[in-house]
C-alpha positions in Angstrom: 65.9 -67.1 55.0 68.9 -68.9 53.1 72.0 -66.8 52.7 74.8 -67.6 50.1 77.3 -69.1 51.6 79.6 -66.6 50.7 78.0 -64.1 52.7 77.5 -66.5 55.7 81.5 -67.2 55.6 82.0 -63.4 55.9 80.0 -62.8 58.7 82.0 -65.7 60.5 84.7 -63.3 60.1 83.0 -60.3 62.0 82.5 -62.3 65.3 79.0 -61.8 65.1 78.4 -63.5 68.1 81.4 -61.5 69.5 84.8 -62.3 71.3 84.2 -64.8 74.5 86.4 -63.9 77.1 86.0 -67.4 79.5 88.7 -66.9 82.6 88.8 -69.3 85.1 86.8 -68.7 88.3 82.5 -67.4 89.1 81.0 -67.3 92.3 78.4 -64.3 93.6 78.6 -61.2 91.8 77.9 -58.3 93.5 75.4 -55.6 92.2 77.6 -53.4 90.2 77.1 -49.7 89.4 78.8 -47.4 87.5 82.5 -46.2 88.4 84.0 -43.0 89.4 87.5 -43.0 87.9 87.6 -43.6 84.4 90.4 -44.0 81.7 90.1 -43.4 78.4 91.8 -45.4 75.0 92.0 -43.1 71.9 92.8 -44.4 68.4 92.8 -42.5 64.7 89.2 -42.9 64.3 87.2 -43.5 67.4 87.8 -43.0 71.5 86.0 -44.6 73.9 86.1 -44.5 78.1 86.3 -47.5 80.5 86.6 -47.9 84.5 89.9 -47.7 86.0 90.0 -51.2 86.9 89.2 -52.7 84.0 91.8 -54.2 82.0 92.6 -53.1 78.5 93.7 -55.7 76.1 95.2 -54.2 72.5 96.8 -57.7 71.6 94.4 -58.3 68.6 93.3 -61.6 70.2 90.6 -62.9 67.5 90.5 -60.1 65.7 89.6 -57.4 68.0 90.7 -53.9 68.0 90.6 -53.8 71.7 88.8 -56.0 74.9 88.3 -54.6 77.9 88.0 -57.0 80.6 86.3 -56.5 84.1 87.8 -57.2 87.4 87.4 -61.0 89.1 85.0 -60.9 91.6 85.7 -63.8 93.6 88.3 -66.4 93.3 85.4 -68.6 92.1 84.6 -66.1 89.0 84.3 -68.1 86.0 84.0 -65.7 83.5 85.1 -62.2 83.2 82.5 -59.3 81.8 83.9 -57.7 78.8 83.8 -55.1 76.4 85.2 -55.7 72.7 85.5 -54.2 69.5 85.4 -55.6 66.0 86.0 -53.2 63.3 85.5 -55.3 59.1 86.1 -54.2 56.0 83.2 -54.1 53.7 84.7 -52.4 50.6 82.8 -53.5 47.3 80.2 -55.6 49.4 77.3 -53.1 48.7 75.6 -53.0 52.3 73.6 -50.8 54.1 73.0 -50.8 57.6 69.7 -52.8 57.4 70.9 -55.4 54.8 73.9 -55.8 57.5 71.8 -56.3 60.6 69.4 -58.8 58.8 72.4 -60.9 57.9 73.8 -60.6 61.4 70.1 -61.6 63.3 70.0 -64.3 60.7 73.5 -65.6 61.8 72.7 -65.7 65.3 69.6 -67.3 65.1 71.5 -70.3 63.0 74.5 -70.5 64.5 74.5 -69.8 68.2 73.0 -72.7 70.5 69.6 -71.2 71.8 70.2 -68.2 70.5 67.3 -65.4 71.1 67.1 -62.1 69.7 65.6 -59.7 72.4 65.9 -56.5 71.3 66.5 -55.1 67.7 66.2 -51.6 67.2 67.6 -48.9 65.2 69.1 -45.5 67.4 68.6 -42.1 65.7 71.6 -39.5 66.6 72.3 -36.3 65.5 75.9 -37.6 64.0 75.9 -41.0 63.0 72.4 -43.8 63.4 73.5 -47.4 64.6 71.7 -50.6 65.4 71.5 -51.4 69.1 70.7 -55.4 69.2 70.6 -57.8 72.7 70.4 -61.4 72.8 71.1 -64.6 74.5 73.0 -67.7 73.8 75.0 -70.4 75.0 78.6 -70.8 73.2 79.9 -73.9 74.7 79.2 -74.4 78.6 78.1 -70.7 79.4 74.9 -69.1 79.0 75.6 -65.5 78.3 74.1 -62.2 77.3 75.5 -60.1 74.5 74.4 -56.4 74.4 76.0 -55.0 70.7 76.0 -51.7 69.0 77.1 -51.6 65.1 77.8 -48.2 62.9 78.2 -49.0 59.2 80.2 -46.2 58.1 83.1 -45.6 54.9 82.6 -49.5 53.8 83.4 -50.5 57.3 81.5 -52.3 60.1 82.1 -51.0 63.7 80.8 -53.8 66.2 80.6 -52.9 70.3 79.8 -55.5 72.1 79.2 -56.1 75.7 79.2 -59.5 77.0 78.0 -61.0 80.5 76.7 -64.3 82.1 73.3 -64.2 81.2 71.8 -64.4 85.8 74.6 -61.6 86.0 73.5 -58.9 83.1 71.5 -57.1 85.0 74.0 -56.5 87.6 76.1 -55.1 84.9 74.2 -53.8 82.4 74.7 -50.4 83.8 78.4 -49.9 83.4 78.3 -52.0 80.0 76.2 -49.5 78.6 78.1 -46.4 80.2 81.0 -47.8 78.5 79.0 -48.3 75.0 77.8 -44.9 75.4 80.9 -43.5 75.6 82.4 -44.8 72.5 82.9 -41.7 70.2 83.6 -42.5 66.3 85.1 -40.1 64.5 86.4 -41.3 61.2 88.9 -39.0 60.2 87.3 -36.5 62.3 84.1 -36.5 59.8 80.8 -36.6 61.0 77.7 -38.2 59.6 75.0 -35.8 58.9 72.1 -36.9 60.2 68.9 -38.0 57.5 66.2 -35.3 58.2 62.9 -36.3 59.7 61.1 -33.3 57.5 61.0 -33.3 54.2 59.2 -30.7 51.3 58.3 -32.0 48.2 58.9 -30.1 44.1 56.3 -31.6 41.5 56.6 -30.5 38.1 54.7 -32.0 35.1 57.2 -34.9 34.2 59.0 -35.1 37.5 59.1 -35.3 41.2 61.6 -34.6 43.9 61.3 -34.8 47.6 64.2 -32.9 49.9 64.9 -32.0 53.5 62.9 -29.0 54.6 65.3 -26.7 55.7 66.8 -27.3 52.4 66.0 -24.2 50.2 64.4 -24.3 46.9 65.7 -22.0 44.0 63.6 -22.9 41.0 64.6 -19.2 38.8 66.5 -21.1 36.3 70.0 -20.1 38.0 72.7 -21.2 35.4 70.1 -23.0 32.9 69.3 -25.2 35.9 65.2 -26.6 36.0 66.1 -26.0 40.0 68.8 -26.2 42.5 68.6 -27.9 46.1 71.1 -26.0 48.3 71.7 -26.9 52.0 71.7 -24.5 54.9 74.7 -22.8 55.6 76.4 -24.7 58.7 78.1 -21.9 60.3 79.9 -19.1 59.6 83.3 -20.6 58.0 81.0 -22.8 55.9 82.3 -21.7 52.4 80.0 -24.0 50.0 76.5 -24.7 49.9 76.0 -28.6 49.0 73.8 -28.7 46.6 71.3 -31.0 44.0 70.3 -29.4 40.6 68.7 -30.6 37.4 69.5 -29.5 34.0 67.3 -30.9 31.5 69.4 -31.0 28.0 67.6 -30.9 24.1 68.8 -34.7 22.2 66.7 -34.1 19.6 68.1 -35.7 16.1 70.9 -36.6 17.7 69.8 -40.5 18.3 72.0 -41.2 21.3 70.8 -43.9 23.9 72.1 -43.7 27.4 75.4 -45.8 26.8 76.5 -43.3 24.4 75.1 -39.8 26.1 77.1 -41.9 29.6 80.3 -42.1 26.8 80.4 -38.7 26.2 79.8 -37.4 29.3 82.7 -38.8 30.7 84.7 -37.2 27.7 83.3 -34.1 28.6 84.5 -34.1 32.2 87.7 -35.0 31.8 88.2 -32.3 29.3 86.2 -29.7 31.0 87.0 -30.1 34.9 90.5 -29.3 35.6 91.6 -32.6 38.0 88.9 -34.4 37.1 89.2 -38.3 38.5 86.1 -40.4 37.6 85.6 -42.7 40.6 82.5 -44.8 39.3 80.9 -44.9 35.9 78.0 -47.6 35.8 74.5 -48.1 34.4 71.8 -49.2 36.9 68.9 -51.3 35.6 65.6 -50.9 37.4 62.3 -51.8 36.1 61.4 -48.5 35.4 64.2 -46.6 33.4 67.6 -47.7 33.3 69.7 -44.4 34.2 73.6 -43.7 34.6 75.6 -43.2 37.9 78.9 -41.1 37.9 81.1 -40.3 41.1 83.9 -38.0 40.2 86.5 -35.1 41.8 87.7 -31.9 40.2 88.5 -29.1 41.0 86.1 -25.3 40.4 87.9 -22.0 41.3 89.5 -22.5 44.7 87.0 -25.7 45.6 87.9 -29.2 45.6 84.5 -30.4 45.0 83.4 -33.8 44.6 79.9 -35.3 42.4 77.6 -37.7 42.2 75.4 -37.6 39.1 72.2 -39.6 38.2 71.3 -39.7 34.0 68.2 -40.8 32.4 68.0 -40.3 28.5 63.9 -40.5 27.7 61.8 -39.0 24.9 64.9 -36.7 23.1 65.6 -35.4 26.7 68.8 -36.3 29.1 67.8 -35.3 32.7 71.1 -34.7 34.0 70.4 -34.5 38.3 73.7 -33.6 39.9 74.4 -33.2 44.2 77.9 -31.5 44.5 80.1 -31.1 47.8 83.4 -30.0 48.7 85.2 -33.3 48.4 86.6 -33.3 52.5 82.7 -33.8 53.0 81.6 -36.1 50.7 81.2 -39.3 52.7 79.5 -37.2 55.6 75.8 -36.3 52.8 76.5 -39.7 51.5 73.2 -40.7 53.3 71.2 -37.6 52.9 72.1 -37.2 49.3 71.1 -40.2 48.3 68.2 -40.2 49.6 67.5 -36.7 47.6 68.7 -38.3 44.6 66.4 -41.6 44.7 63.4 -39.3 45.6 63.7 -38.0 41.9 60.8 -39.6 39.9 60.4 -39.6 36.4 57.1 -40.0 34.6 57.5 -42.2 32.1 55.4 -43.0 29.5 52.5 -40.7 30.4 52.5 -42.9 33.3 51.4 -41.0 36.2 52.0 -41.7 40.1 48.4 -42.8 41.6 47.8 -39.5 44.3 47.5 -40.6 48.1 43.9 -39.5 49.4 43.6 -37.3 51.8 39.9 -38.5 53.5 40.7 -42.2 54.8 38.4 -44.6 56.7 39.6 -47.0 60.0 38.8 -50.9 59.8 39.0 -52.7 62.9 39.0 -56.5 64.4 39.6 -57.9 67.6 43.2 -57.8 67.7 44.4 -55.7 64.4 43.3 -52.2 62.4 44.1 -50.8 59.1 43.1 -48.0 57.4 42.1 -47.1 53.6 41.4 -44.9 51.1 37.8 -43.6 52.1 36.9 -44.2 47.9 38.3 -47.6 48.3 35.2 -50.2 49.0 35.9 -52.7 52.3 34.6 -56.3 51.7 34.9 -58.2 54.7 32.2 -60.9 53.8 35.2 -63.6 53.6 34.9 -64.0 49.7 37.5 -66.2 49.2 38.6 -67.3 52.8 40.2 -63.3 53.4 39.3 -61.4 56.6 38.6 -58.1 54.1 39.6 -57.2 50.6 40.1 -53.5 49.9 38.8 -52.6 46.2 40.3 -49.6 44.6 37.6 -47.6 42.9 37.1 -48.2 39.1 39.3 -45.8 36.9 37.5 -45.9 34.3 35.3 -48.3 31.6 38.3 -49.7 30.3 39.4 -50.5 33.8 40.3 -54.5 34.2 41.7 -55.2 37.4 40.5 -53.4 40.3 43.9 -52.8 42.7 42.8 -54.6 45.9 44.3 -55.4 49.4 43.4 -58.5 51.1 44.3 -60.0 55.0 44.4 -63.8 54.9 45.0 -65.3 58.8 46.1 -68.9 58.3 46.5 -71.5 61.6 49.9 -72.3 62.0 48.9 -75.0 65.4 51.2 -77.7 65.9 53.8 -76.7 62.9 56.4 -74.7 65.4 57.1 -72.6 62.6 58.9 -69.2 63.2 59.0 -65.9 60.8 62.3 -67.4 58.7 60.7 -70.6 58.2 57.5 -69.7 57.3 59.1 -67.0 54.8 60.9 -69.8 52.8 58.4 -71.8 52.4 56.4 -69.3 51.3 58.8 -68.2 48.4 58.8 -71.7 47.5 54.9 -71.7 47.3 54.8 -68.9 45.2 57.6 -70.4 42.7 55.7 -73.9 42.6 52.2 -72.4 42.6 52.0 -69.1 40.6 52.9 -69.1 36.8 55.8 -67.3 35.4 56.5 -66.5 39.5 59.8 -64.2 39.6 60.6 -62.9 43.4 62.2 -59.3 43.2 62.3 -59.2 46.6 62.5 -60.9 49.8 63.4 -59.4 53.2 62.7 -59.7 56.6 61.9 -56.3 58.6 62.9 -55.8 62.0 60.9 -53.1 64.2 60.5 -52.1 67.7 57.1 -54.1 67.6 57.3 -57.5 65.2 59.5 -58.2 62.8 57.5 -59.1 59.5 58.7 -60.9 56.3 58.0 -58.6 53.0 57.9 -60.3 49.7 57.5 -58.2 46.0 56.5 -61.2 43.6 54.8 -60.9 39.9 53.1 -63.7 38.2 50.8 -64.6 35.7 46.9 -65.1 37.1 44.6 -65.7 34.0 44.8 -63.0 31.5 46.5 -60.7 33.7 50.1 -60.4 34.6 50.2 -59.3 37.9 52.4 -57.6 40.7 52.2 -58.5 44.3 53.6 -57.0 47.9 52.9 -58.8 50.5 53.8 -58.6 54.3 53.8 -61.3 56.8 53.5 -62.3 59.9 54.0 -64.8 62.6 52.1 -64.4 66.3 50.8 -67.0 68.4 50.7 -70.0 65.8 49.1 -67.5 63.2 50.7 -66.2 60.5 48.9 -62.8 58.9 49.2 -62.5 55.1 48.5 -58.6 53.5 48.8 -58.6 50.1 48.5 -55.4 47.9 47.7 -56.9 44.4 47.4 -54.6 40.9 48.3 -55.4 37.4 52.4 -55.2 36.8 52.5 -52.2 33.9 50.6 -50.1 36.9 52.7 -51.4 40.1 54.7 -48.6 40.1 52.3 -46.2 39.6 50.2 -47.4 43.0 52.9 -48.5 45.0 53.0 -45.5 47.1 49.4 -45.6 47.9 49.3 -49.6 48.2 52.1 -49.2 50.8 50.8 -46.3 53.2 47.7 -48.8 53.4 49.9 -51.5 54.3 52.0 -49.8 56.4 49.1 -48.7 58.7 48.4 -52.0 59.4 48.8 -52.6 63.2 48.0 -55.3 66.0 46.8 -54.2 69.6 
C-alpha cells in the first residue's frame, strides 16, 4: 500500500529496521545459552536486565536510548549481537498500535534488501499489549535477523530490538529474548489496564452499550443518570470508582445543533467545575451522527478527577455519555474506556441494528469454510463466476436489494503478485471501474495465520447505491475475494452481522 511520504520520512526516524552494530571480526559461534549473572540498567520510565558481559552503550549513538552489545566470540567475529532501544515521539500523530505496526511491516518490506516478515503477532499481558515482530534482511553486506518488541504507550513508541547474523539466531535467540523479556515499562510508574476479554452488553430502545463484565451495572436512575458503568474496586486504598454514565437532557424549543449545545457546554464547565482545564474540544464526523469530544480536569470534593465526554444532539435530545477517573489514572483506562465509549450506539432514524442469528449453518470446500445465517439461502451454482453467494432473507415486499456475501477465487499464475500489490491495484480497479467509487477504507490485517487486505468501498451499481466490505487474500498464486454487499442507507445497520460471517471465514 502507498504511504504519504510524510509518514514514510517519520518512520526513517524510528530505525525501523533498528540500530546495526557491524564490529570487526566473525568466525564460529558457539551455542549460547542463557547467563547466570546479570546486571540491570534502570531509567525514569522503564528497567531492563542484561548478562554481565555484555557491554552497555548509553552514548545515544543513532538515536538509541541504550545498545547492549554481546561479547566477541572469536578474533574473527564480524558482527557483534545486540540489543537496542528506540524510544519516538508520537504526539498529535493519531496512532494506535495497529496503524503503527502496519506502517512499520510496510517499511520493511520496501526498504530493507530481501526483507521478510516472519512472524507478526500481537502479545496480550495483564499490564501493557505490545507487538512482537521477526524478520530477515540484508542491510549492506550482512544477512541478519531482527527479533523487535514495540509498546505504543502516552503518544510514544518503545522499540526493543534484538539483532543477530541471520545462521547464528538460533544460537542466540535464547538470551535475546531473556533480555526482551525482561524489559519492564513503567511510565511514571503507571500501568496499562489491560482491555477485558468479557464483555456484557445494556440495550435500551434507542441505544446500545457494551462494557467489561466485571464492570457493574447501576441502571436506578442514580443522580438523573439513564445508567452508570462503574469499575471494580482495585483494592482496598482504591478511593474512586471509574466510571461511564449517560444523562439524557430535554432540548425541546430550544433549536440548538451540536456546535452550539458543544459551546455552551464548555461555558458550563468552566463556570461549574472548580479548576476546570479543557484539554480537547472537537467535533468528530462519521457517517452516522456527527457527536462532540471533550477531555477536561477539575477538581470534585477532595478528587482530582479527569473526563472524557462523548455528545450527540438528535431528535430534541443531547445524550451526554461521560467516563470519569481520578486524573493520576487517566492514561492507564485510556484503552478500556474508549473502547466502552465507542460501543455506545445510537439508533438513528428509526434505524435499527440488523440482530445476529443465533441458529447458523457450516459451508465447506476443499481448502476453506464459512459459516452463515441458517435463514440466509447459499448459492453455490457459480452464478456469476463466484464460488457461493450468501442471500439474506427478504425483509419484506418493499425489500430491493437482497444483502448478499459472495467468494470470488481469481488465478494470480505467472503475475508474482504479493498481498500489497495486489491491494493497490485493486483500489485502483474499483476507482476506474465502479461509478461514484469513494474508498473509506483500506488496511492490511496482520494475524497469526494470513494477513489479509480489507477494503470498505461504496459505489453506484444501477439504481442502487451501494456499500461494500471486502476482504482479500493472497495464497499460492490465488487471491480470494469475500465481499459483503448491501445498499449504503442500510450498511450500518448489517455491518455487525455481514462481518461475523466474514470473519468466520477460514482456510485449512
Amino acid at each position: 500500500m502507498k504511504k504519504g511520504s510524510n509518514v514514510m520520512r517519520m518512520l526513517k526516524l524510528i530505525g525501523i529496521l533498528a540500530v546495526i552494530t557491524s564490529l570487526a571480526a566473525c568466525g564460529r559461534k558457539i551455542e549460547t545459552g542463557t547467563s547466570d549473572s546479570w546486571k540491570s540498567l534502570t531509567e525514569n520510565d522503564y528497567s531492563i536486565s542484561y548478562p554481565e558481559d555484555w557491554e552497555l552503550d548509553q552514548s545515544g549513538q543513532t538515536g538509541t536510548s541504550f545498545i547492549l552489545l554481546s561479547p566477541l566470540s572469536s578474533g574473527e567475529d564480524r558482527f557483534t549481537e545486540s540489543v537496542n532501544l528506540i524510544i519516538q515521539d508520537w504526539t498529535g500523530r493519531n496512532l494506535d498500535l495497529d496503524g503503527y505496526v502496519e506502517l512499520s511491516e510496510g517499511h520493511i518490506k520496501t526498504v530493507a534488501t530481501d526483507g521478510n516478515i516472519i512472524e507478526s503477532t500481537r502479545m496480550t499481558t495483564e499490564t501493557l499489549d505490545y507487538h512482537k515482530l521477526t524478520y530477515a534482511g540484508q542491510p549492506g553486506a550482512l544477512n541478519l535477523k531482527f527479533e523487535q518488541y514495540t509498546w505504543l504507550v502516552q503518544d510514544k513508541a518503545y522499540l526493543l530490538t534484538f539483532i543477530s547474523e541471520e545462521d547464528q539466531f538460533d544460537n542466540y535467540q535464547a538470551v535475546g529474548e531473556q533480555i526482551l523479556n525482561s524489559f519492564n515499562l513503567t511510565v511514571g510508574n503507571k500501568t496499562q489496564k489491560r482491555i477485558p476479554d468479557s464483555w456484557k452488553s445494556l440495550t435500551e430502545n434507542n441505544y446500545s452499550i457494551s462494557y467489561p463484565e466485571d464492570w457493574e451495572l447501576n441502571n436506578s436512575g442514580l443522580m438523573g443518570t439513564n445508567f452508570i458503568l462503574l469499575s471494580p474496586i482495585s483494592s482496598g486504598q482504591d478511593r474512586f470508582r471509574e466510571n461511564v454514565n449517560l444523562l439524557m437532557e430535554d432540548l425541546t424549543g430550544l433549536n440548538l445543533d451540536l456546535d452550539e449545545y458543544a459551546e455552551i457546554s464548555e461555558s458550563k464547565i468552566k463556570t461549574l467545575r472548580t479548576d476546570a482545564k479543557i484539554i480537547e474540544s472537537k467535533i468528530i464526523t462519521t457517517k452516522n451522527l456527527d457527536y462532540h469530544r471533550i477531555i477536561y480536569t477539575g477538581k470534585q470534593g477532595f478528587f482530582n478527577l479527569e473526563f472524557e465526554q462523548y455528545v450527540w444532539v438528535l431528535e430534541d435530545k443531547a445524550y451526554i455519555l461521560t467516563f470519569t477517573c481520578e486524573e493520576s489514572q487517566f492514561d492507564n483506562y485510556q484503552a478500556v474506556r474508549e473502547q466502552i465509549l465507542n460501543s455506545f450506539n445510537l439508533t438513528v432514524e428509526n434505524k435499527t441494528q440488523t440482530r445476529i442469528p443465533d441458529s447458523w449453518k457450516s459451508f465447506t470446500e476443499n481448502n476453506y469454510s464459512i459459516s452463515y445465517p441458517e435463514d440466509w439461502e447459499l448459492n453455490n451454482s457459480g452464478l456469476m463466476g463466484t464460488n457461493f453467494i450468501l442471500l439474506s432473507p427478504i425483509s419484506s415486499g418493499q425489500d430491493r436489494l437482497r444483502e448478499n456475501v459472495n467468494l470470488l477465487i481469481e488465478d494470480l499464475t505467472g503475475l508474482n503478485l504479493d498481498l500489497d500489490e495486489y491491494a493497490e491495484i485493486s483500489e485502483g480497479q474499483i476507482k476506474t471501474m465502479i461509478t461514484d467509487a469513494k474508498i473509506i477504507e483500506s488496511k492490511i490485517i496482520t494475524t497469526k495465520n494470513l494477513d489479509y487486505h480489507r477494503i470498505i468501498y461504496t459505489g453506484k451499481q444501477g439504481f442502487f447505491n451501494l456499500e461494500f466490505e471486502q476482504y482479500v487474500w493472497v495464497l499460492e498464486d490465488k487471491a480470494y475475494i469475500l465481499t459483503f454487499t448491501c445498499e449504503e442507507s442500510q450498511f450500518d445497520n448489517y455491518q455487525a452481522l455481514g462481518e461475523q460471517i466474514l470473519n468466520s471465514f477460514s482456510f485449512f
